[in-house]
C-alpha positions in Angstrom: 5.6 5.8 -5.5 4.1 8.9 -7.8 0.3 8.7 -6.7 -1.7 10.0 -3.2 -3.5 7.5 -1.2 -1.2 5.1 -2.9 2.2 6.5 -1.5 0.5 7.2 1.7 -0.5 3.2 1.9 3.0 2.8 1.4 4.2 5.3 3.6 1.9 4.8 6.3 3.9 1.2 6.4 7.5 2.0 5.9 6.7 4.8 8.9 5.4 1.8 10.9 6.6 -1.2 10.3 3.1 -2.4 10.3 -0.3 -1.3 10.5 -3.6 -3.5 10.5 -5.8 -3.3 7.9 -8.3 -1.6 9.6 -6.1 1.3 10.1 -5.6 1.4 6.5 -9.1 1.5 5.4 -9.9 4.6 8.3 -6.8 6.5 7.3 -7.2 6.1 3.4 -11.2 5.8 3.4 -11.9 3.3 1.4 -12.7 -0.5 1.9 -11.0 -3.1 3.7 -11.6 -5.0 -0.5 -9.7 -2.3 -1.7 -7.3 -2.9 1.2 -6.8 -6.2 0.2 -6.6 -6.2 -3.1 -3.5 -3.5 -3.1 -1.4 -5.2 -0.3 -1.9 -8.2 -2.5 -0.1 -6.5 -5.1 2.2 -4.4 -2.5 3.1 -8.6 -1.6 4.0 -9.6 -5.2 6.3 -6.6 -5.7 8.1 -7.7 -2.4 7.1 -4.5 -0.6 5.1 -5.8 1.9 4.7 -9.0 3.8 1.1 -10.0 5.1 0.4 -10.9 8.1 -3.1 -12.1 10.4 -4.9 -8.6 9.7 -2.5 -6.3 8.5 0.5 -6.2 6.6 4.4 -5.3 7.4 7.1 -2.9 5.1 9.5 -5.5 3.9 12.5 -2.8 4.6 13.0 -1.8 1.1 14.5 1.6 0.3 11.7 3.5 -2.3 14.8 4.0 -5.1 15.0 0.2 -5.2 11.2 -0.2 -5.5 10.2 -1.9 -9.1 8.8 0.1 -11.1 5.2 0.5 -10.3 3.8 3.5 -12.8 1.1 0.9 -13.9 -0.6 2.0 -11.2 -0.6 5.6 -11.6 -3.4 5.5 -14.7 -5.8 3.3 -13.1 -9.7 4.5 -11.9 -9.9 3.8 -8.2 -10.3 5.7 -5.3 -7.2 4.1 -3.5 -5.2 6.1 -6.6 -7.0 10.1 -6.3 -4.7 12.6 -4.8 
């Protein structure tokens, strides 16, 4: 996890255990599509599990995270430090 808003998504679960996706929009400021589209990703990389409006940490440590620097290049707000 290398980028701002990003790691803090990530964070903001692993600290925890789950937070609602409004949370995340209000703490991160941007939309609940944005929301959604990266814990759709967070899901395939088996970091997160979703749930009924929010999402869970799966319990993975970060050093065993795949690698995810794909993300760090891309132009979206969710991504600005």
């Amino acid at each position: 996890m290398k980028t701002g808003k990003y790691r803090r998504l990530v964070g903001i679960l692993r600290d925890r255990g789950f937070a609602s996706v409004s949370e995340l929009c209000r703490e991160l400021g941007v939309s609940r599509t944005s929301i959604h589209r990266y814990l759709q990703e967070l899901k395939k990389e088996g970091i997160v599990e979703l749930v009924h409006g929010g999402a869970i940490f799966s319990g993975v440590e970060e050093d065993k995270f795949p690698s995810l620097s794909s993300y760090e290049n891309r132009e979206d707000p969710l991504y600005e430090e």
